[in-house]
Backbone as a ProteinNet text record, in pm:
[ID]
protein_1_A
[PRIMARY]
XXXXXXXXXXXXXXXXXXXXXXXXXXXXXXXXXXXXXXXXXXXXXXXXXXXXXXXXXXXXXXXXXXXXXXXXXXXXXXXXXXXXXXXXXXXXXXXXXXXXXXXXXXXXXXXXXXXXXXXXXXXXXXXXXX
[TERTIARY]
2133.1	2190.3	2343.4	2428.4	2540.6	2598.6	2736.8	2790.7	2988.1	3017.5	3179.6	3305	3331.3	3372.3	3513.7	3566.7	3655.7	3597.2	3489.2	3440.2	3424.5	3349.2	3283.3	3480.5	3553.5	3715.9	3761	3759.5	3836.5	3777.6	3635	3572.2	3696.3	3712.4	3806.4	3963.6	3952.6	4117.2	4222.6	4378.3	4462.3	4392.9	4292.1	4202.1	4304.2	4340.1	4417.6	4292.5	4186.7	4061	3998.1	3965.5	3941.7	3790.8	3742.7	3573	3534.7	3540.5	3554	3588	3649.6	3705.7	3596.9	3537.8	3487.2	3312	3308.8	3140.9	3131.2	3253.6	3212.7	3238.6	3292.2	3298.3	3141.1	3180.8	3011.3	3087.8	3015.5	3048	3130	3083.3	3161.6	3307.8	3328	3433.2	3560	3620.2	3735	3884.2	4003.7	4074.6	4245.5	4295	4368	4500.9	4587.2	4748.7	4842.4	4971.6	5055.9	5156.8	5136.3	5221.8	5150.4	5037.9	4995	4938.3	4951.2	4955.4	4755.8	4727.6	4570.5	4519.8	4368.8	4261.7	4236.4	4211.4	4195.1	4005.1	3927.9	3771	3755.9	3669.3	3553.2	3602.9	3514	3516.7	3621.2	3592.9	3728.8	3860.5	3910.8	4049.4	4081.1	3988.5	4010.9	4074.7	3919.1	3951	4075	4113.2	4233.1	4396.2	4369.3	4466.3	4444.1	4354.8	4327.1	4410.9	4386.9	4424.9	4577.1	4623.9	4706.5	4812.3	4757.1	4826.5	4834.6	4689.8	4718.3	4836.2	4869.8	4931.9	5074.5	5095.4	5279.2	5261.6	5172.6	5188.9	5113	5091.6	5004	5054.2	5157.5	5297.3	5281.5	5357.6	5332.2	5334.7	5442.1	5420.6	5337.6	5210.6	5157.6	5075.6	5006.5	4947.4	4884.2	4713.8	4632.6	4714	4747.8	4752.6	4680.2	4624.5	4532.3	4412.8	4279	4158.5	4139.5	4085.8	3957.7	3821.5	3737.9	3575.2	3482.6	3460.4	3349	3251.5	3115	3004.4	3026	3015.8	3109.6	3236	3276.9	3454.1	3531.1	3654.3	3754	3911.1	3957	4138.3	4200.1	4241.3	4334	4482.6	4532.8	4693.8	4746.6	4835.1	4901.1	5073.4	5126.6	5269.2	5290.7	5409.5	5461.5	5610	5710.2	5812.9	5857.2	5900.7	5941.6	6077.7	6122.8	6291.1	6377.3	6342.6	6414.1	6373.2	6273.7	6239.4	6098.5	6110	6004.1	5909.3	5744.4	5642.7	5532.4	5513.2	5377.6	5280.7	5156.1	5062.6	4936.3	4873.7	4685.9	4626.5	4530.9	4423.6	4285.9	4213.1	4164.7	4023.1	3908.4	3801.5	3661.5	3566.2	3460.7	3330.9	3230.4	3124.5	2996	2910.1	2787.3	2707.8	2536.7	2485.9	2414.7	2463.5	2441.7	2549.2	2667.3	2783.8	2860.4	2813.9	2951.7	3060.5	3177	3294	3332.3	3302.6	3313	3423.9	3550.6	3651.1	3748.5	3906.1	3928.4	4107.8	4142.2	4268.7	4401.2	4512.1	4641.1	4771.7	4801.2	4910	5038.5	5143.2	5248	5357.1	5474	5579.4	5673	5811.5	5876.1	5911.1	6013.3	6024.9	6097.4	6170.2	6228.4	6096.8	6041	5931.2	5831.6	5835	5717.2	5778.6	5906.5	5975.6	6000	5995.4	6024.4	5867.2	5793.9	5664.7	5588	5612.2	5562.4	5637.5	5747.1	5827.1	5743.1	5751.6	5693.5	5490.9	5454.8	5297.6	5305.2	5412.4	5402.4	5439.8	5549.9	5543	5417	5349.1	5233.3	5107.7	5107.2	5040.7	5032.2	5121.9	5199.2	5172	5194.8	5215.6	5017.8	4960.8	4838.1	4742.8	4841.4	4702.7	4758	4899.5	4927.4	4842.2
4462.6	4347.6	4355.2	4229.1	4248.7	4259.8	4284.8	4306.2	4289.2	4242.1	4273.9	4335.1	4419	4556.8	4528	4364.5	4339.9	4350.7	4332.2	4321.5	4446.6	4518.2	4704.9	4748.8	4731.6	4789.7	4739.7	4581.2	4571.7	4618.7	4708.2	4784.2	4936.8	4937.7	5069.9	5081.8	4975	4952.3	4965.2	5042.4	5106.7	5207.9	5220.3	5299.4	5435.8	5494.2	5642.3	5730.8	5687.5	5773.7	5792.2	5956.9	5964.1	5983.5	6002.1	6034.8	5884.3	5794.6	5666.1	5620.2	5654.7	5598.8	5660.5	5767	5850	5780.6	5703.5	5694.5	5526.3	5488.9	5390.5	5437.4	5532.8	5583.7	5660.7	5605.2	5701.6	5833.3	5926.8	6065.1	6099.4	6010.7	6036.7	5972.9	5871.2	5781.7	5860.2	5697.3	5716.8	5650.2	5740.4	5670.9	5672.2	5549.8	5573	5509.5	5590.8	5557.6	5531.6	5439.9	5439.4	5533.1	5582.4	5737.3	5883.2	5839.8	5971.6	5953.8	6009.8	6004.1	5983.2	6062.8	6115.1	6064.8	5961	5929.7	6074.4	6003	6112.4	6117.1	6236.2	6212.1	6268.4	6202.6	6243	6165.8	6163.9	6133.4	6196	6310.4	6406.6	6366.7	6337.9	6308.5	6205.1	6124.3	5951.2	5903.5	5960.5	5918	5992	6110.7	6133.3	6031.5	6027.8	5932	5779.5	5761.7	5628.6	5639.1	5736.9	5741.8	5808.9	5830.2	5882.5	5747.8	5645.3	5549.8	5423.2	5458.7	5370.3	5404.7	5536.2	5598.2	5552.8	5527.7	5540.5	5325.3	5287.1	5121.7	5037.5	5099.1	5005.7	5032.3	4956.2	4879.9	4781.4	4709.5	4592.8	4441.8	4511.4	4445.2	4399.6	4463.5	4530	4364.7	4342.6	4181.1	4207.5	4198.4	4105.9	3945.6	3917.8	3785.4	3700.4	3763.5	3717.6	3743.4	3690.5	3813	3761.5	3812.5	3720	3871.7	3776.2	3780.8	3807.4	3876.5	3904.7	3952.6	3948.8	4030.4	4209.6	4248.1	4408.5	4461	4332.8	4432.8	4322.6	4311.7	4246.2	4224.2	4188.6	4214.4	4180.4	4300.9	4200.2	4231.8	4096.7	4148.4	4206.7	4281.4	4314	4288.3	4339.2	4327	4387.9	4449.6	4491.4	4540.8	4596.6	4620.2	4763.1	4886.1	4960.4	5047.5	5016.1	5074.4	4976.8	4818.2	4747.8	4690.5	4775.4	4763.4	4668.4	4536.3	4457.3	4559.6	4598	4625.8	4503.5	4492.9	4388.8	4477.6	4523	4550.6	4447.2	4536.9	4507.1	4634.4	4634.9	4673.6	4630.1	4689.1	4671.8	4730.3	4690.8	4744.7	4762.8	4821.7	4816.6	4883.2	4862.4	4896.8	4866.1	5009.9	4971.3	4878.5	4873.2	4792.1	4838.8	4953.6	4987.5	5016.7	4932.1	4915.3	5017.5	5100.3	5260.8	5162.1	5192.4	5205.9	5290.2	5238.1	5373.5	5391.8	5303.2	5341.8	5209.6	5258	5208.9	5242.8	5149.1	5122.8	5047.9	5091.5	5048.5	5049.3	4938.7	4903	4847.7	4888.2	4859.5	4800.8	4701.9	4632.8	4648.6	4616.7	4602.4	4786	4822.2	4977.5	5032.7	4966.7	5053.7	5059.3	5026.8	5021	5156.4	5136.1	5243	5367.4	5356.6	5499.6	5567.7	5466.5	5539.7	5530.9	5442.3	5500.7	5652.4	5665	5793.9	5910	5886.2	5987.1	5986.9	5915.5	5909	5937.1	5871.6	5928.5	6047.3	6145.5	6288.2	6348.7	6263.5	6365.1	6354.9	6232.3	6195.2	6305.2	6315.1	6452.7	6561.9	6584.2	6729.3	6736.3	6692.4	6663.7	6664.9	6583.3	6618.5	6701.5	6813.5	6926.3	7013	7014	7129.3	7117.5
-25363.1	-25430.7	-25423	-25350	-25386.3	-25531.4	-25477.4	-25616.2	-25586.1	-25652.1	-25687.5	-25766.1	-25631.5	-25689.5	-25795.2	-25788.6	-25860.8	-26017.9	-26024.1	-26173.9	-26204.6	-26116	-26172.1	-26194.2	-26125.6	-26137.2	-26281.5	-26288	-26398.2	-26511.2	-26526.2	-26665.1	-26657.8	-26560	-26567.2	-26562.8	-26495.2	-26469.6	-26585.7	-26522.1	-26614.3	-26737.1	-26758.2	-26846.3	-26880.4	-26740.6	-26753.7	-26773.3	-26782.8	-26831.9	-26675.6	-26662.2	-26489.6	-26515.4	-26650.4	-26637.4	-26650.5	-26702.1	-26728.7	-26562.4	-26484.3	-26340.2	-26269.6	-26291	-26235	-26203.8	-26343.8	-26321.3	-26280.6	-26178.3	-26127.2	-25974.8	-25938.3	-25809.7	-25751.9	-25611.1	-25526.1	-25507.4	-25519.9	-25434.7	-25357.2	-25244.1	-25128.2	-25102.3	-25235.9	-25245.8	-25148.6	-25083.1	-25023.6	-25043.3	-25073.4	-25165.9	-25042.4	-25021.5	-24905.2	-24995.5	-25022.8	-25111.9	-25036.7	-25084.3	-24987.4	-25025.7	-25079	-25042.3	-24978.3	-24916.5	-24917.4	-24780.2	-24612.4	-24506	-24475.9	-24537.8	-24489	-24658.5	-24545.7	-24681.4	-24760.7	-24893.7	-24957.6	-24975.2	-24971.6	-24986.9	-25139	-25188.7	-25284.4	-25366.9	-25496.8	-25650.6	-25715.6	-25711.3	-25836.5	-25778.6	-25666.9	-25629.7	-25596.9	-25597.9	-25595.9	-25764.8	-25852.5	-25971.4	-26053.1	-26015.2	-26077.8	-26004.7	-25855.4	-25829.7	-25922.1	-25904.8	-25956.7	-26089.4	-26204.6	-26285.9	-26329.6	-26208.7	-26220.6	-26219.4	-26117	-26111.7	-26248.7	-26291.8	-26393	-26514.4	-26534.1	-26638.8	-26580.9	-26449	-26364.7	-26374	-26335	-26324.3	-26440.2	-26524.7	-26641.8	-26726.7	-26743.8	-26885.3	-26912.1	-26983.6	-27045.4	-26907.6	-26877.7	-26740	-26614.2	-26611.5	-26523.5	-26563.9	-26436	-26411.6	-26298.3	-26263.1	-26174.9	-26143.1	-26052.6	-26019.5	-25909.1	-25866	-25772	-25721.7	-25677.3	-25658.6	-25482.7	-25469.1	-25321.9	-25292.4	-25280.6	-25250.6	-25152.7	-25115.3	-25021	-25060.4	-25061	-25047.8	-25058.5	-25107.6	-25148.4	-25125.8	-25151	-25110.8	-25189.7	-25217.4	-25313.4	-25258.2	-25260.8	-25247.5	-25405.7	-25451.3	-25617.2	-25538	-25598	-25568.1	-25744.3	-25713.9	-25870.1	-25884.4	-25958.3	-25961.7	-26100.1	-26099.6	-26224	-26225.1	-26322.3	-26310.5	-26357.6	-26266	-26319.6	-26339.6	-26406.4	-26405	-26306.7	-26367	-26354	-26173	-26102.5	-25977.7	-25967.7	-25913.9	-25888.4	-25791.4	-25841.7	-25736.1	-25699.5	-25618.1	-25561.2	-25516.2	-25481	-25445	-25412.6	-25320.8	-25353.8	-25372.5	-25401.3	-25475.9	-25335.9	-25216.7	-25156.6	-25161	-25205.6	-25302.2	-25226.7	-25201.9	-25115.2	-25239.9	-25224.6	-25304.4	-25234	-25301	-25217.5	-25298.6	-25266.8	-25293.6	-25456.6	-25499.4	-25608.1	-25691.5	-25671.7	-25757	-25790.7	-25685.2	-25671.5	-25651.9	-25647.8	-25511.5	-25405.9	-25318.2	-25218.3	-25153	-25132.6	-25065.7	-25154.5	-25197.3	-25193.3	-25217.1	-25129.7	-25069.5	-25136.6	-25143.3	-25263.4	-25106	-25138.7	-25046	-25162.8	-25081.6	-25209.1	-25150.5	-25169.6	-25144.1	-25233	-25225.9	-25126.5	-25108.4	-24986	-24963.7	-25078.3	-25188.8	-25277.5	-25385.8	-25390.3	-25486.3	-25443.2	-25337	-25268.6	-25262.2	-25248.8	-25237	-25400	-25509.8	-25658.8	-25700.8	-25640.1	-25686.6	-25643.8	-25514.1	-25498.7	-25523.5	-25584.5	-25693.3	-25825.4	-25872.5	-25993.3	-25992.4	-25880.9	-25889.5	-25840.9	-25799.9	-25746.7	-25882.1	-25965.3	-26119.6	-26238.3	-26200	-26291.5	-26231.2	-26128.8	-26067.8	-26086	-26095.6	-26121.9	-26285.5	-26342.9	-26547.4	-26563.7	-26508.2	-26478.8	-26470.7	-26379.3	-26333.5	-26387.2	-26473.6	-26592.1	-26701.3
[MASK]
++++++++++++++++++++++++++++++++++++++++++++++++++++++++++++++++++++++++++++++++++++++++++++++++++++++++++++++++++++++++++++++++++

């Protein structure tokens, strides 16, 4: 049965909660960042990125503004503001037919945005696994 992985996301989304992120991810989940060269594999390191990001981009600011639809997969666009720096993103979503997520993909705009975000998701990381 299809399903849309924009809906199973927004039960978790910005949560900061990785067991909560965790039990909408498949196993084998695949998580591809734009700061980070090589997909990342599994559940445990998807959902802590995942959550790592919600804790660095989910402020008051932080806004879904857009969705689109396919048969198991999603595009959200987002946007938010941090330290005075406009970010745009998507949010690129895939799910199987039993409402895992199995891969999913974060693209980010403009280059000053992407360059203080993966400063800041490398200190939300780090603060993390202390």
């Amino acid at each position: 049965m299809p399903h849309n992985p924009a809906e199973i996301w927004h039960t978790v989304a910005l949560s900061r909660d990785s067991t909560a992120i965790s039990a909408v991810l498949h196993d084998d989940c695949v998580f591809e960042s734009p700061v980070v060269h090589s997909p990342q594999m599994g559940k445990a390191i998807t959902a802590k990125y995942l959550a790592a990001a919600g804790h660095t981009l989910g402020n008051a600011e932080f806004a879904y503004v857009g969705e689109w639809h396919r048969e198991n997969s999603a595009i959200l666009e987002f946007q938010t503001v941090i330290d005075g720096i406009a970010i745009n993103g998507i949010d690129m979503i895939t799910c199987d037919d039993d409402g895992l997520i199995t891969h999913f993909k974060v693209m980010v705009r403009p280059l000053k945005a992407m360059n203080m975000l993966h400063q800041k998701m490398g200190e939300m990381l780090q603060h993390m696994s202390a």
